[in-house]
C-alpha positions as CSV (number, residue, x, y, z in Angstrom):
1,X,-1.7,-12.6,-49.1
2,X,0.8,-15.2,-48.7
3,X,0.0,-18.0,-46.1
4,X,2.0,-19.8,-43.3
5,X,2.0,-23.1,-45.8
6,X,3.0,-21.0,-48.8
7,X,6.0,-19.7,-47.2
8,X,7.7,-23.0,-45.9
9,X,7.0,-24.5,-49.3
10,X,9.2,-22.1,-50.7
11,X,11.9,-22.0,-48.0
12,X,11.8,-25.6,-48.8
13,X,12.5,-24.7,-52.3
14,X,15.4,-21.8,-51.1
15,X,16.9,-24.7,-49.4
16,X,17.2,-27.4,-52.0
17,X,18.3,-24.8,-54.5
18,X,20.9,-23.8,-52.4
19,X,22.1,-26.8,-51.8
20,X,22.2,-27.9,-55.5
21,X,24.2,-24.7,-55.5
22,X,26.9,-25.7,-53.2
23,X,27.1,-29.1,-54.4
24,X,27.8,-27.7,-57.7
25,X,30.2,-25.4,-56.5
26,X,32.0,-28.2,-54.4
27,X,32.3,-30.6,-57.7
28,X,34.0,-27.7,-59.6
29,X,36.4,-26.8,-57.0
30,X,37.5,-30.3,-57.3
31,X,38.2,-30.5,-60.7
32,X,40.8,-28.0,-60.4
33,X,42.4,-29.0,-57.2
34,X,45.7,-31.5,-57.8
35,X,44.3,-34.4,-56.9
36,X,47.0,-37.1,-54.6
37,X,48.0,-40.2,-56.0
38,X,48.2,-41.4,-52.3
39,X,47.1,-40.6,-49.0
40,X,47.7,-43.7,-46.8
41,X,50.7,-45.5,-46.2
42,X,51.9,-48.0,-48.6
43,X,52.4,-51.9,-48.2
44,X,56.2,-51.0,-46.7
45,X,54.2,-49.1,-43.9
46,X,56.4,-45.7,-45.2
47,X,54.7,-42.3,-45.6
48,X,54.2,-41.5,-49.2
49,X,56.7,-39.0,-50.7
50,X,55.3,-35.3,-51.0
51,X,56.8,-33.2,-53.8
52,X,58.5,-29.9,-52.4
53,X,56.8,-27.0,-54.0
54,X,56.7,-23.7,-52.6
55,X,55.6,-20.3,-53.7
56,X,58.9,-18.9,-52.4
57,X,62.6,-19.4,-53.6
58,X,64.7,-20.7,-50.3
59,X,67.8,-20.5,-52.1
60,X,67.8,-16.7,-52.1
């Protein structure tokens, strides 16, 4: 029969594996998000310059 003690030891375990998970899952989302060149204001105090992408075509 499986204990008190037993049973946190392994949610212990769930938890640390789970968390290795999402850590792991974080890192390779990252990789394949664009990453910004920059995300604070420049020296000149100006807003840096976004490119204009969008999924849909305003010209039609």
């Amino acid at each position: 029969m499986i204990n008190l003690a037993q049973l946190k030891e392994q949610e212990q375990l769930n938890r640390e594996l789970i968390e290795q998970s999402l850590q792991f899952i974080d890192l390779s989302l990252e990789m394949y998000e664009p990453q910004s060149k920059q995300m604070n204001y420049d020296s000149n105090k100006q807003a840096p310059q976004r490119q204009q992408t969008s999924m849909f075509d305003s010209k039609a």
